[in-house]
C-alpha positions as CSV (number, residue, x, y, z in Angstrom):
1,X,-165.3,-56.1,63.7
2,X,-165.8,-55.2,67.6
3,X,-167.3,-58.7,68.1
4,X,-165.0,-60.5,66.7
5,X,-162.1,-58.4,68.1
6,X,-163.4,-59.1,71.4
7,X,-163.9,-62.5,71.0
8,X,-160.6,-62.9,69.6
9,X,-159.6,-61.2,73.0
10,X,-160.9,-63.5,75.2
11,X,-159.6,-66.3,73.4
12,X,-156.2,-64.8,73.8
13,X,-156.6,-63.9,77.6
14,X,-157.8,-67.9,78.3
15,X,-153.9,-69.1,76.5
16,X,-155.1,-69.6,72.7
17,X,-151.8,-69.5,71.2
18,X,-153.3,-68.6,67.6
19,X,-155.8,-66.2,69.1
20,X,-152.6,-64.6,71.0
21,X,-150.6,-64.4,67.3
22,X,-153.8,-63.0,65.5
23,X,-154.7,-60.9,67.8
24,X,-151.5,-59.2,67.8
25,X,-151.5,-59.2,64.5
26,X,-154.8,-57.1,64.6
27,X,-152.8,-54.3,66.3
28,X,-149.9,-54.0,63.9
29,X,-151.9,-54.8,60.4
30,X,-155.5,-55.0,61.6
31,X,-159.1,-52.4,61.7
32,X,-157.3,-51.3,65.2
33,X,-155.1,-48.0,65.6
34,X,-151.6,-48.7,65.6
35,X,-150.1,-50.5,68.7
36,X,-146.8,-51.9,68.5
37,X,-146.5,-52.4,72.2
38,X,-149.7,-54.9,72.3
39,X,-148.5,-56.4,68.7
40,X,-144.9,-57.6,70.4
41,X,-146.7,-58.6,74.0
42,X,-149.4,-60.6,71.8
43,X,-146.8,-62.2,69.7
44,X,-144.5,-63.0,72.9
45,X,-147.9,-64.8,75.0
46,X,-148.2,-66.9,71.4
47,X,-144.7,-67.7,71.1
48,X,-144.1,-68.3,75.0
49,X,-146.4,-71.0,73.9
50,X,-144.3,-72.6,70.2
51,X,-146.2,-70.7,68.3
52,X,-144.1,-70.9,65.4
53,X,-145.3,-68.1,63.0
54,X,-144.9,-65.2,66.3
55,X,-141.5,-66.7,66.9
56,X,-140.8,-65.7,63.6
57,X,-141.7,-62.7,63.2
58,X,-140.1,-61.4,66.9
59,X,-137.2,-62.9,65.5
60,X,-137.2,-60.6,62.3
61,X,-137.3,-57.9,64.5
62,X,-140.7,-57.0,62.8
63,X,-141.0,-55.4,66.4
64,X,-138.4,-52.5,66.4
């Protein structure tokens, strides 16, 4: 899971909006402690982008 974490990483950090969304996904649901601060600023990046799917869940307030 480290590889592919930190592939998904530097995916995210070059603009991939569906790396961005999964990646912060990782954080809330994933193999990764807890971290609802890089879940919403992962979901934002993707969504700052149209990613659809992040826009929707920030605007469930899945978040808060």
């Amino acid at each position: 899971m480290d590889k592919a974490k930190e592939l998904l990483e530097e995916a995210a950090n070059l603009g991939n909006a569906d790396a961005q969304y999964n990646l912060g996904l990782l954080y809330k649901e994933g193999d990764t402690p807890l971290d609802l601060a890089r879940y919403e600023f992962w979901l934002n990046q993707a969504a700052e982008q149209g990613h659809d799917e992040a826009k929707s869940l920030l605007e469930s307030g899945s978040c808060s």
